[in-house]
Structure formats: C-alpha cells, structure tokens
C-alpha positions in Angstrom: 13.1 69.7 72.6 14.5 69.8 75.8 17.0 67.1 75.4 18.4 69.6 72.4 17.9 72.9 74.3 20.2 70.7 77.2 22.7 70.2 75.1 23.2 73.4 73.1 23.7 74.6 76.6 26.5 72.6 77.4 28.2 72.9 74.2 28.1 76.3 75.1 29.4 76.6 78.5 32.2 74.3 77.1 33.1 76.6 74.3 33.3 79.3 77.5 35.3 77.6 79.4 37.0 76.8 76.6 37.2 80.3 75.7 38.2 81.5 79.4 41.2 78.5 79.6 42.8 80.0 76.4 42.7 83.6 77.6 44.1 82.3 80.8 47.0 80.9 79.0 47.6 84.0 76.7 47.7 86.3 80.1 50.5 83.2 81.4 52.1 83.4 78.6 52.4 87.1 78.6 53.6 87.1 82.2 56.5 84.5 81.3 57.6 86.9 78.3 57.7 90.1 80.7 59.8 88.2 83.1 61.6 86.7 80.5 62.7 90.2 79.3 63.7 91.4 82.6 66.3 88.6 83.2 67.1 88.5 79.2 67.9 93.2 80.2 70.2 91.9 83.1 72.1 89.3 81.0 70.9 86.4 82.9 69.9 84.7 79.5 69.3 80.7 80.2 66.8 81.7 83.2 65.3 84.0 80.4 65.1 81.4 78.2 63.4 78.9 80.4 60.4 82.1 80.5 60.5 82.9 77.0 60.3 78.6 76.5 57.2 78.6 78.8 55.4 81.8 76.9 55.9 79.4 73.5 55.0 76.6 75.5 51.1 78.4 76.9 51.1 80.6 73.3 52.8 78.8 70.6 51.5 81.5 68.3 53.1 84.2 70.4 55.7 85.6 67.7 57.4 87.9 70.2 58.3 85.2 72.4 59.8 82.8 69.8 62.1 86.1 68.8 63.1 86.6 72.4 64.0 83.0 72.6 65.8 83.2 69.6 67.3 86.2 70.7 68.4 85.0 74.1 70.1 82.3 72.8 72.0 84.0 70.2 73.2 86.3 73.0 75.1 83.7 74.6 76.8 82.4 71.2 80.3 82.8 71.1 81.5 83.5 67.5 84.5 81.7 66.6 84.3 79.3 69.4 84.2 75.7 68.8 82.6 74.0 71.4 79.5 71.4 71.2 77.6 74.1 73.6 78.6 76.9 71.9 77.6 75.4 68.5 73.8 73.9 70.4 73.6 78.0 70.8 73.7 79.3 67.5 71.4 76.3 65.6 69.3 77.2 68.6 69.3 80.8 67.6 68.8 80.2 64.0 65.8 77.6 64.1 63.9 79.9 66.2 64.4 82.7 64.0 62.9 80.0 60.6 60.5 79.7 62.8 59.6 83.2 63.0 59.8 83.5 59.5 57.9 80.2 58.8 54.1 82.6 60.0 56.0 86.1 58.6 58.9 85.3 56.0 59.2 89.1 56.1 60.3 89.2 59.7 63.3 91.8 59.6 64.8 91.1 62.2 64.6 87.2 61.8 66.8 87.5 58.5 69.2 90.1 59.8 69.7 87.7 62.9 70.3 84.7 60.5 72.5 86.6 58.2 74.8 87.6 61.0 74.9 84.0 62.1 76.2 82.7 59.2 78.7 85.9 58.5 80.0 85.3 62.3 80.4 81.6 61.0 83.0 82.3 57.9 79.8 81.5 55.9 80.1 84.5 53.4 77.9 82.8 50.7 74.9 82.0 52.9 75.6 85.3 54.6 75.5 87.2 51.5 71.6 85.7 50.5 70.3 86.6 53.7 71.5 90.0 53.2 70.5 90.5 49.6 66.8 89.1 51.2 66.8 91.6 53.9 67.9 94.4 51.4 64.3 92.8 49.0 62.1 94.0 52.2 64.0 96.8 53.4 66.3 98.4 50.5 67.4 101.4 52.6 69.5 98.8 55.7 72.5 100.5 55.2 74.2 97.6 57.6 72.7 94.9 55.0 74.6 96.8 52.0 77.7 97.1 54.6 78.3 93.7 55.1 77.7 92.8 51.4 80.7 95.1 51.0 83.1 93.6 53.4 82.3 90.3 51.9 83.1 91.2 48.9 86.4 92.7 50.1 86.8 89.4 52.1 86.4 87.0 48.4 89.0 89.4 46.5 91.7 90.3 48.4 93.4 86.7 49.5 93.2 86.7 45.4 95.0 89.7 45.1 97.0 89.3 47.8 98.2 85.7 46.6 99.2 87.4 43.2 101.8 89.6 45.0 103.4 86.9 46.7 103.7 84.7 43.6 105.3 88.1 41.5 107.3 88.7 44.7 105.9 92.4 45.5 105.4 93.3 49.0 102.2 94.3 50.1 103.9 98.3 50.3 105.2 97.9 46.8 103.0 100.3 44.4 101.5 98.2 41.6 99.8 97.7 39.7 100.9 94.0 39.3 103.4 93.7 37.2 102.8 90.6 35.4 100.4 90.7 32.7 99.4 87.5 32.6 98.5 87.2 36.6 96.7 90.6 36.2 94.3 89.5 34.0 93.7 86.4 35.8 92.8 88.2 38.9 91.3 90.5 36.7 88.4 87.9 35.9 87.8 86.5 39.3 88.0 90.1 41.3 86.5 92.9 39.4 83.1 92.0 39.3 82.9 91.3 42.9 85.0 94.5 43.6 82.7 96.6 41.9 79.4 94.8 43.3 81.1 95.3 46.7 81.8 99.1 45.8 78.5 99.5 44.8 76.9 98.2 47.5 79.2 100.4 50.1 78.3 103.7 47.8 74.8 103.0 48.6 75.1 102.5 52.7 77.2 106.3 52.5 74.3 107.3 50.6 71.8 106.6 53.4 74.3 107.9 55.9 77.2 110.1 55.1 78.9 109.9 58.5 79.0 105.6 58.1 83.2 106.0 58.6 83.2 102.2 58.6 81.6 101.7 54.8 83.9 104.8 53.9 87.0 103.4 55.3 86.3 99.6 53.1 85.8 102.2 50.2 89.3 103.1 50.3 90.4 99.4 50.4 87.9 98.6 47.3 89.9 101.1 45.5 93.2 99.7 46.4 91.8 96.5 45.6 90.6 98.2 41.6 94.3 99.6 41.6 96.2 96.7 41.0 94.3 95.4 38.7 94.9 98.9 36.3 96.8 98.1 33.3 98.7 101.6 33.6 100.7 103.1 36.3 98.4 106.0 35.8 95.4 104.3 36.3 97.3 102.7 39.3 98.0 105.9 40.6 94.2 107.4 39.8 92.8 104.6 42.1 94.9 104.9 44.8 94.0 108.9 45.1 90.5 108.3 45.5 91.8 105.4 48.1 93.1 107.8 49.5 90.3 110.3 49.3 88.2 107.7 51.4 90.8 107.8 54.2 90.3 111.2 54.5 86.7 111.0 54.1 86.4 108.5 56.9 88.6 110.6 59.5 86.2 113.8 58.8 82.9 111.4 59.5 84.8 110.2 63.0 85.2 114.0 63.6 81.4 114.7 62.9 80.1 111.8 65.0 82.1 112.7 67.6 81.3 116.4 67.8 77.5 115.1 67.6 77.6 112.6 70.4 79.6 116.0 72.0 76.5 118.1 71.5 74.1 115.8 72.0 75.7 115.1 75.3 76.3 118.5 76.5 72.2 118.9 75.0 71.5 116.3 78.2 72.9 118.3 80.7 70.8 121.1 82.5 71.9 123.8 85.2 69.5 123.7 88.1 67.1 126.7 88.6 69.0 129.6 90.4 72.4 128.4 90.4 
C-alpha cells in the first residue's frame, strides 16, 4: 500500500513539474513574440524573425507567432525580383501562412496573404482561387472582389489589344473592331471574364462608394465591353458609361480627400485660453 501510495506521488509531482515546465515555456515563448513585434514595428525583420522562430520553437501551437513569422518574412519579399534570396522569402512567407491554415483553414488573413503572393508573382490563376476562398469566409472583402476585377481586366485586354494591332487600329481609334470575324473571336474568350470582372468590381463600390480605384477599372471594363459591340451605337453607349466611371472616380478622390481634411483638422485642438 505504501509502495502504491509512493508512487502515485511521484507520478504526480512529475505531472507538476511537468505542468510548471510547459507554462514556463508558454510565458518564453510569449516574451520572444513581444520582442519579436517590437523589432518586426521598427522594420528590423530577420532579428524579428529569429524571436518569432524561438516563440514557434518553445509554443509550436502558438498561432500568432507562426503569422508574425510569416508576416515578417513576407515583409522583406521583393515582388518582381528574381533572386535565390528573394524567392527563399516568399515560399518562406507562404508555408507559414499553410501552416496557419493547416489548425484554422479559415484564417483570413493567411489566405489574403497567400493570394497576394501569388498575384505579386504574375500568378493570376492561383491568385484568383485564393481570392474567391477568402470572398467563401468573408463575402463583404471589398479588396478580395478588387483584385478579382483587375485580374480579369489583366486576362482580356492583351486579347483585345492584340485584335487592334492585327486590324491595324490604334489604341485611340474608336471601335468597335471593325472586323467581324476578329470581333466575335474575342467575343468568346473576353466577355465572360469581362462581365465576371465587372461584376465583381460593382460589388466592392457597393461596400464602399468612395473605392476610386474599383471605379476607375470600371471605366476600363466598359471600354473593354465597347469593342466588342456589334454597332457603333452600342460602341458609343459603352464608352459613356466608361466615361461616367471617370467621372465617378475623380468625385470619390474629392470625397476622400475632404474626409481625411476633416478628419485631420477633427485632430487638432486649440489650447485652453488662447
């Protein structure tokens, strides 16, 4: 009897000091993350990676840390430059981030990360599903439906724009394009990814009527429907609302300025008695 009380004694103590070790390393690891965060807020992001690496290292449940690592190393990725250590930085960046989503695969700010990876990348296809995924958990992301716009854009016009060339219009010409033939043939690879990307870009003004950059890719959506009219009155009908957007975009610069203006001026307060 003894012998057994003995023992469930020390099982016990060693499940305490068990107990106290892990805690130990959770309040390390939590010190590493906060120190981590300072040097990541004064752009000194490889020592705050080696902090957010030793959080992961004492915690490897700790969530937070493995999006600051992620983070951190996306912040010193260089889009568009090819280099061994630039590239190291961004597959860095993105297998952190799978990570992330690999305990919580609704982690918005995982996806977003990874969609903007691959967009930076030229990789509008991959791009595109991790924005349609981000726009499944959060339909509202007005940046999500922005950049599912401008890829859009990005797929049809080199197609439109290589139609002109081969019928010899110059890109001021007024179309629509004059060949038959070509039209419809641009006709059936653009318009349905012209009027997904409208659709998408209609949605983000809808959440925010002051977004002047969706606005202003509405106006080239419509110039992009306009050559593909069959009438010089259709032509012409696209182009106004084209041109509508233009206008609409310079009156949302005027708002957000005026509101940064009041907000500013909000900010400032005259001392007592003067």
């Amino acid at each position: 009897m003894r012998l057994q009380l003995k023992r469930v004694a020390l099982a016990a103590g060693t499940l305490a000091l068990l107990a106290a070790t892990t805690g130990c390393a959770k309040l390390q690891s939590r010190d590493n993350l906060n120190k981590g965060v300072r040097e990541y807020k004064n752009a000194k992001y490889p020592e705050a990676v080696k902090y957010f690496q030793q959080a992961i290292e004492l915690d490897p449940e700790f969530t937070t840390a493995r999006l600051y690592l992620a983070t951190a190393y996306m912040s010193q990725w260089i889009p568009g430059a090819d280099s061994e250590e630039n590239n190291r930085f961004a597959k860095a960046a993105e297998d952190n981030f799978n990570q992330v989503l690999d305990k919580d695969p609704n982690d918005k700010l995982a996806i977003a990360s990874i969609g903007s990876i691959y967009y930076n990348q030229k990789k509008f296809d991959k791009a595109k599903e991790w924005n349609e995924r981000l726009l499944k958990i959060d339909p509202q992301n007005k940046e999500a439906l922005y950049t599912i716009g401008v890829i859009a854009w990005g797929k049809a016009y080199p197609v439109r724009g290589e139609a002109r060339a081969k019928l010899s219009m110059k890109p001021e010409e007024p179309g629509p394009l004059k060949d038959k033939k070509v039209r419809a043939e641009v006709r059936d690879k653009n318009l349905a990814i012209v009027q997904e990307g409208i659709a998408a870009l209609e949605k983000a003004v809808q959440i925010d009527g002051n977004y002047d950059d969706a606005l202003a890719y509405l106006n080239l959506m419509h110039r992009e429907l306009a050559d593909l009219a069959d009438t010089t009155d259709d032509y012409k009908k696209e182009i106004t609302i084209a041109e509508d957007f233009v206008q609409k975009t310079l009156d949302a610069k005027k708002r957000k300025a005026e509101e940064a203006e009041k907000k500013a001026a909000g900010g400032i307060k005259m001392e007592e008695g003067k």
